[in-house]
C-alpha positions in Angstrom: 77.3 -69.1 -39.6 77.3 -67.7 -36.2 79.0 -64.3 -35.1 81.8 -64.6 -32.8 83.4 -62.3 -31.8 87.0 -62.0 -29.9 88.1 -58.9 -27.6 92.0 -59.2 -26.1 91.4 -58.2 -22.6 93.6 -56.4 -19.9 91.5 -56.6 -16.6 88.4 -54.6 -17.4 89.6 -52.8 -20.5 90.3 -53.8 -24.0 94.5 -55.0 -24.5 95.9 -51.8 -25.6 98.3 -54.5 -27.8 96.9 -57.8 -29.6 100.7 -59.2 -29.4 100.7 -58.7 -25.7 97.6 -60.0 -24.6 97.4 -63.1 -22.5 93.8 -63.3 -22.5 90.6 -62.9 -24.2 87.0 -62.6 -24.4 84.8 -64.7 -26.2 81.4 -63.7 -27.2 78.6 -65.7 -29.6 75.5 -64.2 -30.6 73.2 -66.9 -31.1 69.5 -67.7 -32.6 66.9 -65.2 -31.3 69.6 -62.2 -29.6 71.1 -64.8 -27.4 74.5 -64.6 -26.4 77.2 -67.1 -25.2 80.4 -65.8 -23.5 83.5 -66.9 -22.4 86.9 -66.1 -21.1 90.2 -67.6 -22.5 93.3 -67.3 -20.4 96.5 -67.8 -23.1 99.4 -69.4 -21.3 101.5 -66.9 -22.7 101.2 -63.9 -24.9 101.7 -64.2 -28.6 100.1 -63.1 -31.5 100.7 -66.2 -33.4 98.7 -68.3 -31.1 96.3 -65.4 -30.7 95.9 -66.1 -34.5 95.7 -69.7 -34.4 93.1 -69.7 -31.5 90.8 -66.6 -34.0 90.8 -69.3 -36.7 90.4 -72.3 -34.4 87.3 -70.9 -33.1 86.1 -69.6 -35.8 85.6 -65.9 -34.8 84.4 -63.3 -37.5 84.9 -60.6 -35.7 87.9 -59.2 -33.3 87.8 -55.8 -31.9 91.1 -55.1 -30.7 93.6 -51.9 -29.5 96.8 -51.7 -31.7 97.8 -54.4 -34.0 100.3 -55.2 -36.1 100.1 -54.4 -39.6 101.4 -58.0 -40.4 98.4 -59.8 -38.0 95.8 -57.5 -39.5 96.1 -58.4 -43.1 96.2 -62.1 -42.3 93.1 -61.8 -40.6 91.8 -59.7 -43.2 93.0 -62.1 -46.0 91.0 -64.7 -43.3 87.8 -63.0 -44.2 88.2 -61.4 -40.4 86.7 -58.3 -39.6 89.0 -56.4 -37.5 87.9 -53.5 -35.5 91.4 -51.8 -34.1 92.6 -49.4 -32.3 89.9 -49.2 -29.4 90.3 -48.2 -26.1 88.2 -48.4 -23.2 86.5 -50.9 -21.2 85.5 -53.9 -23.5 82.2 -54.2 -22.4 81.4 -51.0 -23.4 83.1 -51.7 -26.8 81.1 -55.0 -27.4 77.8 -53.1 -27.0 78.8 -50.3 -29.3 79.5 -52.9 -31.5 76.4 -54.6 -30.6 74.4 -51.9 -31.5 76.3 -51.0 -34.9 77.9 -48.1 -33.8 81.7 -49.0 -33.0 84.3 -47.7 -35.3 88.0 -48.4 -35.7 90.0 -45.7 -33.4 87.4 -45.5 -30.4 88.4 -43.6 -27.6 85.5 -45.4 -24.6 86.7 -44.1 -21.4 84.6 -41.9 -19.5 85.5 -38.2 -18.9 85.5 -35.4 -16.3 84.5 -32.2 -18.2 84.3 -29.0 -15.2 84.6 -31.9 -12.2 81.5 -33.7 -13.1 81.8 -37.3 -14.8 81.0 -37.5 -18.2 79.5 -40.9 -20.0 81.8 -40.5 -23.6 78.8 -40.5 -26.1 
């Protein structure tokens, strides 16, 4: 089975709410580190068809900001993963993940520490 994996998007950012997001980023890793992406636009936000479009295209994985307690178990119960409660630009939250090293509660922005512009590690 091939990895796919599904980040709500708001601009340039991950949705800071999975109900209210109207659209979404697709990404498959494919055979030998290749990956496929595309951009869904929702004609309106809801989390039900949010749901229904996670199962229709068979993601495995959805990283996500906050996120109903209800739509989390389903897609648990789904065989989901579900990394929530990220915030940040969702590029930088696919590579973390990418790379292993993305965990539920992820604060991505970058910072200004003393007026100089900080990468967050």
């Amino acid at each position: 089975m091939l990895t796919k994996i599904l980040i709500p998007i708001a601009a340039d950012e991950v949705a800071p709410r999975f109900d209210l997001a109207a659209e979404v980023h697709i990404v498959t890793l494919l055979r030998g580190g290749d990956t496929e992406d595309k951009t869904v636009v929702l004609p309106q936000a809801s989390a039900e068809k949010l749901c229904h479009l996670i199962l229709t295209e068979n993601i495995t994985c959805v990283i996500c900001g906050a996120i109903e307690e209800e739509y989390f178990q389903f897609l648990a119960w789904k065989k989901i993963t579900v990394i929530d409660a990220v915030a940040g630009p969702w590029e930088k939250a696919l590579i973390r993940h990418l790379q292993g090293d993305l965990s539920e509660g992820e604060m991505l922005f970058d910072r200004i520490v003393e007026g100089r512009h900080v990468d967050h590690p």
